[in-house]
py3Dmol code that shows the C-alpha trace and the ligand (Angstrom):
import py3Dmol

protein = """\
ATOM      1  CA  UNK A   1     -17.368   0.422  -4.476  1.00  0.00           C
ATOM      2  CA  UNK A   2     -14.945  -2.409  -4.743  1.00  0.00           C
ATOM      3  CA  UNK A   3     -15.577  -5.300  -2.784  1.00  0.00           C
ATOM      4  CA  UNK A   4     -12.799  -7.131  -1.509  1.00  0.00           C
ATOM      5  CA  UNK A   5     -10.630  -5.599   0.832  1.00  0.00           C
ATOM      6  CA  UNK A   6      -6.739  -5.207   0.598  1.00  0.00           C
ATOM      7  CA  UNK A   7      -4.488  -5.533   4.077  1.00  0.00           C
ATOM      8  CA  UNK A   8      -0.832  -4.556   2.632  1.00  0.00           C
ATOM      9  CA  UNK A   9       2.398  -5.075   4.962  1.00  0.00           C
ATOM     10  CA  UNK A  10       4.841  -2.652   4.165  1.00  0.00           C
ATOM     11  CA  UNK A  11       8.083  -4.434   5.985  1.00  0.00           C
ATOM     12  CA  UNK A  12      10.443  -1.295   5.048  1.00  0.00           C
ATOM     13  CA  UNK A  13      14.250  -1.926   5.255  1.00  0.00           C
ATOM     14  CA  UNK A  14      13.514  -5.041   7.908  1.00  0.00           C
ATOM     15  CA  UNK A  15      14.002  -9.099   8.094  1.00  0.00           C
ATOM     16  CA  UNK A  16      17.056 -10.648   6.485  1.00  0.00           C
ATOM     17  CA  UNK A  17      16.023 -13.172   3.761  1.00  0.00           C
ATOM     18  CA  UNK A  18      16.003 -16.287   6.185  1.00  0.00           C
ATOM     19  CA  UNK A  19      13.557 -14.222   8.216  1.00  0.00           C
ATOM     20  CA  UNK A  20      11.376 -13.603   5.617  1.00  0.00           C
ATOM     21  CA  UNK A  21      11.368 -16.684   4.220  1.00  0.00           C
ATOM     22  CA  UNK A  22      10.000 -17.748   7.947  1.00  0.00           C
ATOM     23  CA  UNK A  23       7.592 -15.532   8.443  1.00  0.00           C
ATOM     24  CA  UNK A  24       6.287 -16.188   5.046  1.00  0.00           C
ATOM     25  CA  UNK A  25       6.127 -19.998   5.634  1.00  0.00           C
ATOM     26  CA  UNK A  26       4.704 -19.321   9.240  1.00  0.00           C
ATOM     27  CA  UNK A  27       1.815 -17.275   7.919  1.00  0.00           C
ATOM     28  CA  UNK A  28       0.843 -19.810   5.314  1.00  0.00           C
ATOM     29  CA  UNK A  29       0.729 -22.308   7.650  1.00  0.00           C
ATOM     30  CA  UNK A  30      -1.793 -20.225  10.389  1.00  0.00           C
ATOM     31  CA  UNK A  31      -3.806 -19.572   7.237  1.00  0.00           C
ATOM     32  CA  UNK A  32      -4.204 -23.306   6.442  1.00  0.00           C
ATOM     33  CA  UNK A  33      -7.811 -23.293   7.814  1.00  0.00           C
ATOM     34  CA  UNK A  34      -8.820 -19.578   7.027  1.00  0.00           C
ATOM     35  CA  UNK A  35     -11.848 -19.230   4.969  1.00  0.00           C
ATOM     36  CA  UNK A  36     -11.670 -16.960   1.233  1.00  0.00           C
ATOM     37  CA  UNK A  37     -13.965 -14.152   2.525  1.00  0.00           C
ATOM     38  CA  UNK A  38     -10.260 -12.574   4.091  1.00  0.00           C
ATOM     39  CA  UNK A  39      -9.364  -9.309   2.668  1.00  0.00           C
ATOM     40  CA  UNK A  40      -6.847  -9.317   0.040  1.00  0.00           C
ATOM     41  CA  UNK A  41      -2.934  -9.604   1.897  1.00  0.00           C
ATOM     42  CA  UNK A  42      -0.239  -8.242   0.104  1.00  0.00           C
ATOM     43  CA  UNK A  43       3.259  -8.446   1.911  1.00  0.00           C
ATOM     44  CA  UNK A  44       6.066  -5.772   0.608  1.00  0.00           C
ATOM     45  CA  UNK A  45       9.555  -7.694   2.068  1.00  0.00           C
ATOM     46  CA  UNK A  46      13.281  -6.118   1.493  1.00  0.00           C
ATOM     47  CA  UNK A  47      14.450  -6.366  -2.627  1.00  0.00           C
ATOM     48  CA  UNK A  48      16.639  -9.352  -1.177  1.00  0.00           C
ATOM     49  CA  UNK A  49      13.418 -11.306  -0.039  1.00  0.00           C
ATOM     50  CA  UNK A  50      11.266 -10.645  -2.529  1.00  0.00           C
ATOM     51  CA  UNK A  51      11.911 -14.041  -5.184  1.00  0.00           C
ATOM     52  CA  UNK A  52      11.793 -16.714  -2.268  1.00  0.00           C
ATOM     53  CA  UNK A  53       9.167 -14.821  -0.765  1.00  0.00           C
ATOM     54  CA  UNK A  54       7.522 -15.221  -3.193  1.00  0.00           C
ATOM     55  CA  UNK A  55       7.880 -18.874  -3.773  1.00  0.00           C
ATOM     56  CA  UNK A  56       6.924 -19.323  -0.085  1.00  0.00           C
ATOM     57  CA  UNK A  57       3.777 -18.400  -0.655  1.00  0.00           C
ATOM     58  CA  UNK A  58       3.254 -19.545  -4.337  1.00  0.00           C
ATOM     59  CA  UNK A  59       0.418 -22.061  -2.857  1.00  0.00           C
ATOM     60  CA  UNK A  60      -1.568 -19.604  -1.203  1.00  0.00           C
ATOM     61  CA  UNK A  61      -3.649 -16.258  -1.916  1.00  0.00           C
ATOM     62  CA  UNK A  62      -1.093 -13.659  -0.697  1.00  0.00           C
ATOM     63  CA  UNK A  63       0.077 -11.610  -2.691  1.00  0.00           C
ATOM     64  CA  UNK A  64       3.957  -9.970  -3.246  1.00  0.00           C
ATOM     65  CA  UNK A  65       4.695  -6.131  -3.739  1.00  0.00           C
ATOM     66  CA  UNK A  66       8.091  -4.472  -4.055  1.00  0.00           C
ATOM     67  CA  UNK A  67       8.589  -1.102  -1.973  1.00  0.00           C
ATOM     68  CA  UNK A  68       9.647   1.079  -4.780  1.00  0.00           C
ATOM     69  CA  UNK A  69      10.533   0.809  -8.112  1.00  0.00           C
ATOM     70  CA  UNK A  70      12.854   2.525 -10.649  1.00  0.00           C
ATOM     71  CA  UNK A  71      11.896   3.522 -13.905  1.00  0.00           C
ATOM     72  CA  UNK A  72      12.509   1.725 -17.770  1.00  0.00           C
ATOM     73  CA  UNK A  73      13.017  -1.326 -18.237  1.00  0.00           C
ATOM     74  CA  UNK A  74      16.431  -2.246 -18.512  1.00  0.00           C
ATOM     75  CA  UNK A  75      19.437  -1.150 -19.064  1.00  0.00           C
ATOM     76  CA  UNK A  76      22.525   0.711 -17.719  1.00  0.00           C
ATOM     77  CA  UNK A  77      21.367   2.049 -14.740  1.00  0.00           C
ATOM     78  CA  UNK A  78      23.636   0.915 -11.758  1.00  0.00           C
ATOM     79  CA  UNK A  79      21.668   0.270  -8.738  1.00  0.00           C
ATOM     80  CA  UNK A  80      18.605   0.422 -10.090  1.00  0.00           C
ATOM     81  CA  UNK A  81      15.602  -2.662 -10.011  1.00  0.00           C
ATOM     82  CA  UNK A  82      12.814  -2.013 -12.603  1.00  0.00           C
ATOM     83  CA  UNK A  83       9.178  -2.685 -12.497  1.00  0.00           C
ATOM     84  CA  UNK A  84       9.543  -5.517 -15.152  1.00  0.00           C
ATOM     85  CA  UNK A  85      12.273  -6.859 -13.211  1.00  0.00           C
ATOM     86  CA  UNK A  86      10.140  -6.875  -9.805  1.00  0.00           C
ATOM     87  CA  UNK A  87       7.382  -8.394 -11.522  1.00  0.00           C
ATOM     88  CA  UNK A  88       9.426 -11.290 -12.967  1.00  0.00           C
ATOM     89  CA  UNK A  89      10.653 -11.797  -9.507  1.00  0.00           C
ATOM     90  CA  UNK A  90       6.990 -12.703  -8.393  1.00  0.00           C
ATOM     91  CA  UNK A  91       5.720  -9.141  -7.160  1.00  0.00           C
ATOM     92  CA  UNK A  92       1.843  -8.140  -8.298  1.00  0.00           C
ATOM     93  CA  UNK A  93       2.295  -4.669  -6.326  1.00  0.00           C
ATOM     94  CA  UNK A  94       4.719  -2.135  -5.595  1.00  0.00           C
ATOM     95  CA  UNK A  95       4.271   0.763  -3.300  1.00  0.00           C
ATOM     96  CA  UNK A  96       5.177   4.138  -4.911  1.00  0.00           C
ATOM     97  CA  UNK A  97       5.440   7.566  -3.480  1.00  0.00           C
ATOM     98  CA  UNK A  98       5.901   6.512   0.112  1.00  0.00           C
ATOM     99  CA  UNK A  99       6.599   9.341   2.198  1.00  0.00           C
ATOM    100  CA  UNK A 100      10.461   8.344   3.190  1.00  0.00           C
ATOM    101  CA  UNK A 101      10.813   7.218  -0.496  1.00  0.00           C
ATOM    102  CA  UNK A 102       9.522  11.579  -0.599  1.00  0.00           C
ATOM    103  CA  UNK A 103      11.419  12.202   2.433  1.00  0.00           C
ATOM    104  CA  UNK A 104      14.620  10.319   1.992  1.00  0.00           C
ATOM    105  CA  UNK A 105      15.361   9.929  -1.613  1.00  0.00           C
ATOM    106  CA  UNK A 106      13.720  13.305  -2.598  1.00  0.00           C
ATOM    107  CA  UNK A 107      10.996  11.856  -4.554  1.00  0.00           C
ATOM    108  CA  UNK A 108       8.177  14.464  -6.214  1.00  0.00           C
ATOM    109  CA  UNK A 109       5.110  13.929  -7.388  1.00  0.00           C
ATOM    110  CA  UNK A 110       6.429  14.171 -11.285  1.00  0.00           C
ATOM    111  CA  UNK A 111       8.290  11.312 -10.173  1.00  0.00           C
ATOM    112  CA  UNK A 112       5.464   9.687  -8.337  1.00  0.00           C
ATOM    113  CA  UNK A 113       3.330   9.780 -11.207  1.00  0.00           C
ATOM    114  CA  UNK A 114       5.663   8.304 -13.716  1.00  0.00           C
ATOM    115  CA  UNK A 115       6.483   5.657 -10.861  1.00  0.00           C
ATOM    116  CA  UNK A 116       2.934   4.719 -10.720  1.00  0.00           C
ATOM    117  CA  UNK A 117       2.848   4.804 -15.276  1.00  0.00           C
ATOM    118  CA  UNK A 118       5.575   2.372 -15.061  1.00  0.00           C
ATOM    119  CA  UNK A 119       4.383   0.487 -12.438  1.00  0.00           C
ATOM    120  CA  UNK A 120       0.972  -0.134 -14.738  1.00  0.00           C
ATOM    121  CA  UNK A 121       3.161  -0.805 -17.867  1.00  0.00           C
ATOM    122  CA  UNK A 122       5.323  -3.311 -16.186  1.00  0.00           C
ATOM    123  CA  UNK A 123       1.863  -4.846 -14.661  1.00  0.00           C
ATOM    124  CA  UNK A 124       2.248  -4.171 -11.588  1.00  0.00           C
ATOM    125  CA  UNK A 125      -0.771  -2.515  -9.122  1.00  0.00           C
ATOM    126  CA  UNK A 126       0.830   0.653  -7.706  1.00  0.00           C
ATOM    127  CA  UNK A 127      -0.188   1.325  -3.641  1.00  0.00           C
ATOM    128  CA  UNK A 128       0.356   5.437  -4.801  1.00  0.00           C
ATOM    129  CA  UNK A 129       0.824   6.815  -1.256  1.00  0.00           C
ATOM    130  CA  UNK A 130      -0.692  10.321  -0.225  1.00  0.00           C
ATOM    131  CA  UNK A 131      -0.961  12.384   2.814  1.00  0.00           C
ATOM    132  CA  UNK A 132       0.199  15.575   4.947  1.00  0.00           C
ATOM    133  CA  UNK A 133       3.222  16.668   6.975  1.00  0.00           C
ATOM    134  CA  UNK A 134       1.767  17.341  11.014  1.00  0.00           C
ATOM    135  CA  UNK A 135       2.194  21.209   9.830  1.00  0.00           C
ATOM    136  CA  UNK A 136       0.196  21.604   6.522  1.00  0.00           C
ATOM    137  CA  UNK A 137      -2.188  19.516   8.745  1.00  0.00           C
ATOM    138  CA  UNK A 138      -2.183  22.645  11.811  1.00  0.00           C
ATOM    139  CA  UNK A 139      -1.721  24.920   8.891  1.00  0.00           C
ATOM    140  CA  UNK A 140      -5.560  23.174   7.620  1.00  0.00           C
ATOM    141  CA  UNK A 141      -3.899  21.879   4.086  1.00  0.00           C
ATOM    142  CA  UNK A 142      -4.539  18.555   4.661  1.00  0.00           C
ATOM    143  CA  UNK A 143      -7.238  18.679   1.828  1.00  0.00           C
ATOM    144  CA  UNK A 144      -5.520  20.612  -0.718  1.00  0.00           C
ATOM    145  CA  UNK A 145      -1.935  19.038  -0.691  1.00  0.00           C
ATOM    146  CA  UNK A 146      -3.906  15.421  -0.523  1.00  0.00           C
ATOM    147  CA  UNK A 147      -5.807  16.963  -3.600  1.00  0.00           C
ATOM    148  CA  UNK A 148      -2.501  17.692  -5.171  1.00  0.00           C
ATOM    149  CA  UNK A 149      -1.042  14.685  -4.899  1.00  0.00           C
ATOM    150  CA  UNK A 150      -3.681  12.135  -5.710  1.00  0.00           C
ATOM    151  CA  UNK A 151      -4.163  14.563  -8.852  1.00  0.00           C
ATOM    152  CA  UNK A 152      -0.633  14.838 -10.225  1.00  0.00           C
ATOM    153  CA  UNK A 153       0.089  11.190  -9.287  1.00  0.00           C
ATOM    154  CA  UNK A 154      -2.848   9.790 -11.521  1.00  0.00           C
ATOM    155  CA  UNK A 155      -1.790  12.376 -13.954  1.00  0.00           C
ATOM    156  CA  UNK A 156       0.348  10.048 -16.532  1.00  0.00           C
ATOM    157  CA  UNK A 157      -2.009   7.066 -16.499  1.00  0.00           C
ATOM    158  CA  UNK A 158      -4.084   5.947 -19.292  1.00  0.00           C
ATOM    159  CA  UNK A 159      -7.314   3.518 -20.041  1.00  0.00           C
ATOM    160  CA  UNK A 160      -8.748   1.887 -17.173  1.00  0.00           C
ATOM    161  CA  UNK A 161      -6.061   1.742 -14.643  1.00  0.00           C
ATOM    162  CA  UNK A 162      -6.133  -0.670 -11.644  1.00  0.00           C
ATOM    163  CA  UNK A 163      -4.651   1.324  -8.799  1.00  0.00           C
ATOM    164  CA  UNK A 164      -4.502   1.702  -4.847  1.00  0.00           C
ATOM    165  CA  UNK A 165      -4.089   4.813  -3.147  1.00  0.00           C
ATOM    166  CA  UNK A 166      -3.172   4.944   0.497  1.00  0.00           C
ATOM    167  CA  UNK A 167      -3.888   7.920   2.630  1.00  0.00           C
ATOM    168  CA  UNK A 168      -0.615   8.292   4.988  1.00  0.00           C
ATOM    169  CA  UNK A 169      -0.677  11.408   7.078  1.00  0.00           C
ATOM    170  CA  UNK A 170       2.901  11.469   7.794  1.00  0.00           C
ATOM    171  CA  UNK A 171       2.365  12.577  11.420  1.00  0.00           C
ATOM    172  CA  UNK A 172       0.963   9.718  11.772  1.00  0.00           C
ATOM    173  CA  UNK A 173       3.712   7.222  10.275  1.00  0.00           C
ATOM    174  CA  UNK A 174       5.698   5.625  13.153  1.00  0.00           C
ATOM    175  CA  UNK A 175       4.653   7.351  15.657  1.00  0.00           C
ATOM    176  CA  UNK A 176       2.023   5.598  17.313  1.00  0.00           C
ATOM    177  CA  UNK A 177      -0.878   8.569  16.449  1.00  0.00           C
ATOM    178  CA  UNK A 178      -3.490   8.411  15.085  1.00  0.00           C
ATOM    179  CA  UNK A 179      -6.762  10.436  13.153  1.00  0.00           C
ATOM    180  CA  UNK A 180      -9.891  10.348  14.065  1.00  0.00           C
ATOM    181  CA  UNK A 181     -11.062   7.350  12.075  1.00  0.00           C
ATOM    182  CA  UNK A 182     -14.195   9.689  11.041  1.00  0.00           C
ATOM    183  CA  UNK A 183     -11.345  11.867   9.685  1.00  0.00           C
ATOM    184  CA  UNK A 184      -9.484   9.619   7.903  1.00  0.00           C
ATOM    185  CA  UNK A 185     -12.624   8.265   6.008  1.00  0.00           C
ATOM    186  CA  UNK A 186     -13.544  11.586   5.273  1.00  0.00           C
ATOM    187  CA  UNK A 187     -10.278  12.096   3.527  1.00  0.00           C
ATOM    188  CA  UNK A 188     -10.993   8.534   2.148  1.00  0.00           C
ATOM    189  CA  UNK A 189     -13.634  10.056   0.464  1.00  0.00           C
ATOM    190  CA  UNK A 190     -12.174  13.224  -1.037  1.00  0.00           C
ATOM    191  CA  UNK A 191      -9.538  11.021  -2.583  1.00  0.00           C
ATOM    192  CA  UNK A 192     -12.383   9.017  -4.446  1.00  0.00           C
ATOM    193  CA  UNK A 193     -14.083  12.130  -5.956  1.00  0.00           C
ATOM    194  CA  UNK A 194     -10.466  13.452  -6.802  1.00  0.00           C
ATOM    195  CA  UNK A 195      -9.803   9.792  -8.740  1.00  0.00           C
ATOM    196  CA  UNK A 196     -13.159  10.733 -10.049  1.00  0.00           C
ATOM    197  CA  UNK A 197     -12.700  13.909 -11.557  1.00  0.00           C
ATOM    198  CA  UNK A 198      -8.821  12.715 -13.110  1.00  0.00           C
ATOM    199  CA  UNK A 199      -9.575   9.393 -14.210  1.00  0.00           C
ATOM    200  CA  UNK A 200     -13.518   8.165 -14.143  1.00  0.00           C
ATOM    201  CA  UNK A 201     -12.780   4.921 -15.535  1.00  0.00           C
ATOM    202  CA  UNK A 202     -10.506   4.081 -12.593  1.00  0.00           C
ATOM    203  CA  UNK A 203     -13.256   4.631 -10.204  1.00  0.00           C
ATOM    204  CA  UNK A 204     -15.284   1.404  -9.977  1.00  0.00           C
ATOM    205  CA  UNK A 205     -12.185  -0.351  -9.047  1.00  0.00           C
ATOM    206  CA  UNK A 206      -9.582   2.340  -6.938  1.00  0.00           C
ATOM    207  CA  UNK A 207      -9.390   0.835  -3.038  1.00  0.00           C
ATOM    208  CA  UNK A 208      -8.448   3.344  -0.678  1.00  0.00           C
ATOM    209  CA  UNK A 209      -6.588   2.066   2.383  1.00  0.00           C
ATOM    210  CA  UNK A 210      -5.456   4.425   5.561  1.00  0.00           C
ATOM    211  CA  UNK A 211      -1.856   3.784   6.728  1.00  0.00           C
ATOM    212  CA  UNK A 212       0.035   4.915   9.830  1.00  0.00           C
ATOM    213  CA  UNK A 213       0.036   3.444  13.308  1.00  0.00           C
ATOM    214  CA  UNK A 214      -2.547   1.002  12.565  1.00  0.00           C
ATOM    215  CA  UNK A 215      -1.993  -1.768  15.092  1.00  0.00           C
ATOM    216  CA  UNK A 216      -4.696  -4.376  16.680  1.00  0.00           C
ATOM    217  CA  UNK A 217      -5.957  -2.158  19.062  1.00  0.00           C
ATOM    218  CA  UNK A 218      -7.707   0.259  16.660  1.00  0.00           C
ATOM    219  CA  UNK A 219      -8.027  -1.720  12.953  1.00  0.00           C
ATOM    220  CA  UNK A 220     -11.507  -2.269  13.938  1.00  0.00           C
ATOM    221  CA  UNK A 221     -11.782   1.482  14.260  1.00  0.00           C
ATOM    222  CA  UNK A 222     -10.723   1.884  10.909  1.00  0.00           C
ATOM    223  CA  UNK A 223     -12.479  -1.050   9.356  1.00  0.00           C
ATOM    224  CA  UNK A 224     -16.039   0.487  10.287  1.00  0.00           C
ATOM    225  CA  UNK A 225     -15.110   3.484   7.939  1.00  0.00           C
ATOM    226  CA  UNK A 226     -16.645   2.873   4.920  1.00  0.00           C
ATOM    227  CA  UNK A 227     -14.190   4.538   2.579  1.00  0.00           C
ATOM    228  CA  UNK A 228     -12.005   2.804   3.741  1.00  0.00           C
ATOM    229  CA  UNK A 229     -10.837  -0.339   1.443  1.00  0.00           C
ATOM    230  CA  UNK A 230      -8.030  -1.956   4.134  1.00  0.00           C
ATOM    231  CA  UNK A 231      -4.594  -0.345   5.641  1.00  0.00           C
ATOM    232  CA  UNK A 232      -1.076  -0.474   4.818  1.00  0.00           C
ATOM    233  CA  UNK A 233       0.700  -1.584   7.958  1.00  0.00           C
ATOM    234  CA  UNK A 234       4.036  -0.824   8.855  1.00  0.00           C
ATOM    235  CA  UNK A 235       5.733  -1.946  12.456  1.00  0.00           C
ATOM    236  CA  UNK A 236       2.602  -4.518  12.992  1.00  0.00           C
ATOM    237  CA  UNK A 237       2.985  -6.150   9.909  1.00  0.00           C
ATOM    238  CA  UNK A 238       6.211  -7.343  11.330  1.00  0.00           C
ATOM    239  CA  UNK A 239       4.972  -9.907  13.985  1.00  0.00           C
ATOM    240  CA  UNK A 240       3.367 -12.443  12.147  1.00  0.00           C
ATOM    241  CA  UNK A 241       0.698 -13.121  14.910  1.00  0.00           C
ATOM    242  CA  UNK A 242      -0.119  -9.505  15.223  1.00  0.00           C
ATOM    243  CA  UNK A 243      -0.696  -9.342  11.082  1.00  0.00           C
ATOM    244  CA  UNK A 244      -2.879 -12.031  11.101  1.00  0.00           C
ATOM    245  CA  UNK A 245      -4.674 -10.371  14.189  1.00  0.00           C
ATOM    246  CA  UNK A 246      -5.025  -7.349  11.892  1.00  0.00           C
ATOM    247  CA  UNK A 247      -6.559  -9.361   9.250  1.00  0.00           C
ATOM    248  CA  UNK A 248      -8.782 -10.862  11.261  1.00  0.00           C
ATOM    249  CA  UNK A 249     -10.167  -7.303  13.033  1.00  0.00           C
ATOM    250  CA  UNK A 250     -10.995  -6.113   9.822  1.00  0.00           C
ATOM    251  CA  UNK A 251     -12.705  -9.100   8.869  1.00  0.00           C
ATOM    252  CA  UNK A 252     -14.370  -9.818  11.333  1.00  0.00           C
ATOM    253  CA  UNK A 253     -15.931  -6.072  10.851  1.00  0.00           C
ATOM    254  CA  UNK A 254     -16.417  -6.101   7.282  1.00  0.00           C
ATOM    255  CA  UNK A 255     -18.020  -9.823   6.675  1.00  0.00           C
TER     256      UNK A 255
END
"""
ligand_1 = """\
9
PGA
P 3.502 2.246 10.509
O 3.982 2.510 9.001
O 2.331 1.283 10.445
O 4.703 1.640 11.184
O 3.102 3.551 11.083
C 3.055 2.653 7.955
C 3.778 2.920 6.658
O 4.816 3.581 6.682
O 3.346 2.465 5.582
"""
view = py3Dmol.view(width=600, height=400)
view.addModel(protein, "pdb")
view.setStyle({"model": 0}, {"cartoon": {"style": "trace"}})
view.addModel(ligand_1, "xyz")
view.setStyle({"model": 1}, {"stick": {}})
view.zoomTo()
view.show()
């Protein structure tokens, strides 16, 4: 299994530029004293924030992921912000497949999976995001449609492909619930054999984090699962002394 973990802060369509920018400079300055053993933090600001971001925290280990990508290149496609584009503004990840990029924007997993191709090409690490709706989950589909998805996202990728595959039950996005942590790391697990199956080589280095609700009061929960690579952290990820409180819960588990 991989060995260092990855705490991602997905910041969604919050925090002008300036308040970015602050947060960014705030957290490298807490982290002045912190030790290399941390998990891996990626932070995923607003398009806007991304570049000085970025250049806040050019001195230290975070790392910067966009929210979603389009895909190409470039070219004539009004609106649009490519993977190469988000990579030469300082990004290393990009989250694709989230479920209100799904929800909202009518994303499918055709899409998803040539998201996640592009993402690689434009070398980027895609967080591919997974997980069931509250009633596949009463329906008992959860396995099946997370199955599905991890299968048809990996579908277009080629070679050894770094990626990271968070398991979001959407029920769970938001809304201050959570699964059992024993249930999320069994899901954890099925998505490892299903990498397994699709793409072997990608095994030895796929982290699987759990996302939704994950707040200081129950990372540690999650951190004792042991399919469980690190979260992807919505509404927490927002207070820069609660992040840091979430890195420090699951490291504080895991060293
Ligand atoms: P949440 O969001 O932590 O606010 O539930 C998680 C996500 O949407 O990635």
């Amino acid at each position: 299994m991989p060995s260092r973990s990855l705490m991602a802060a997905n910041w969604k369509m919050f925090k002008t530029v300036g308040e970015s920018t602050a947060y960014a400079k705030e957290l490298c300055r807490r982290m002045e004293s912190w030790h290399e053993e941390a998990p891996e933090q990626v932070i995923c600001p607003t398009l806007p924030a991304l570049y000085t971001v970025s250049r806040a925290l050019s001195q230290s280990s975070v790392k910067i992921g966009a929210q979603s990508l389009d895909l190409g290149r470039e070219g004539a496609n009004t609106g649009a912000v490519s993977g190469y584009l988000i990579r030469e503004a300082g990004a290393a990840y990009v989250i694709v497949g989230h479920s209100e990029r799904r929800q909202l924007y009518g994303e499918d997993d055709e899409l998803v999976a040539e998201k996640a191709a592009s993402a690689l090409a434009s070398h980027l690490i895609p967080i591919i995001c997974v997980g069931e709706t509250e009633s596949q989950r009463n329906a008992g589909e959860t396995d099946p449609v997370v199955d599905r998805q991890v299968t048809r996202a990996l579908q277009r990728l080629t070679g050894a492909a770094t990626v990271v595959i968070a398991y979001e039950p959407l029920w769970a996005i938001g809304t201050g619930l959570v699964p059992d942590p024993s249930e999320a790391n069994r899901v954890a697990g099925r998505i490892r054999d299903a990498v397994q199956k699709i793409r072997p080589e990608t095994t030895t280095t796929v982290r699987i984090l759990y996302g939704g609700s994950v707040n200081r009061g129950n990372i540690r929960d999650f951190a004792c699962q042991p399919q469980l690579d690190g979260a992807l952290v919505g509404g927490a990820s927002l207070d820069v002394a609660h992040w840091l409180d979430l890195i420090k819960g699951w490291q504080e588990v895991r060293q």
